[in-house]
C-alpha positions in Angstrom: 15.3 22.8 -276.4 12.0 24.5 -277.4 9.5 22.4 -279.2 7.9 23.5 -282.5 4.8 24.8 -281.3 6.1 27.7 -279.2 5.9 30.8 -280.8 8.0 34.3 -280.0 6.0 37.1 -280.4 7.5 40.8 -279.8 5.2 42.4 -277.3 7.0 46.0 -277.2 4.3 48.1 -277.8 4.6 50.5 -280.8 5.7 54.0 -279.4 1.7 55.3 -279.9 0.3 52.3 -278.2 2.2 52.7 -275.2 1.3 56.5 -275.4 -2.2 54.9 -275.3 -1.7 53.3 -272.5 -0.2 56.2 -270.8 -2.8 58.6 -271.0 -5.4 55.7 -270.2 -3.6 55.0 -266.8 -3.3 59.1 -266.0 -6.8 59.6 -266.5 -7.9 56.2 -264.5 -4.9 56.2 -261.8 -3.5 59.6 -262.1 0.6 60.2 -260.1 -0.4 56.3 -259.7 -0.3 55.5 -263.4 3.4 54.3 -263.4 3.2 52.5 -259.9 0.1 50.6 -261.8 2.1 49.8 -264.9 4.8 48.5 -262.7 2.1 46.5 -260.9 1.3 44.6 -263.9 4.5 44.7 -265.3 5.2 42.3 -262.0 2.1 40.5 -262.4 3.2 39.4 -265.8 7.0 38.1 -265.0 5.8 36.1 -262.0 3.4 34.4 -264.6 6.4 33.7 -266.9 5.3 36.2 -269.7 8.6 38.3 -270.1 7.2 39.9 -273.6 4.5 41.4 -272.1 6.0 42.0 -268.7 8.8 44.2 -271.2 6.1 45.8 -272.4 4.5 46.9 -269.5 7.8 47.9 -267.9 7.9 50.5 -271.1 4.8 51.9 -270.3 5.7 52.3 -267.0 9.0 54.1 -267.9 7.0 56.5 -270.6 4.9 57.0 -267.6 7.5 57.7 -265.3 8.6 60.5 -267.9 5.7 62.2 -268.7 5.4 62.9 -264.8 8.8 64.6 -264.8 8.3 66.4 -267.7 5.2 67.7 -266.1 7.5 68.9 -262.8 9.8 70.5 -265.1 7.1 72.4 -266.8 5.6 74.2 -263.8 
């Protein structure tokens, strides 16, 4: 039973945040950037935060995209 102070939040970041955060991690982390979202993607569900945990596992994913569409480009 959950008592009437917890709250549930969405913490999916809208499609242009986690963009955002994308291109943040390329520039700091470069090929690391989705190995880093995944990092605290981990960080977060050992700590019991699923929502942002999710959220990090998307940027991680969008990440992990970007990458291949890069190989596919060249």
């Amino acid at each position: 039973m959950r008592s009437g102070s917890q709250i549930d939040i969405d913490m999916t970041p809208p499609v242009h945040e986690a963009e955002a955060m994308v291109c943040v991690l390329e520039a700091k982390h470069g090929a690391w950037a989705a190995e880093v979202a995944d990092f605290f993607s981990t960080f977060h569900s050992l700590k019991g935060d699923a929502g942002r945990s999710w959220a990090w596992a998307g940027v991680a994913e969008l990440a992990r995209r970007r990458a291949e569409a890069r190989q596919t480009e060249q």
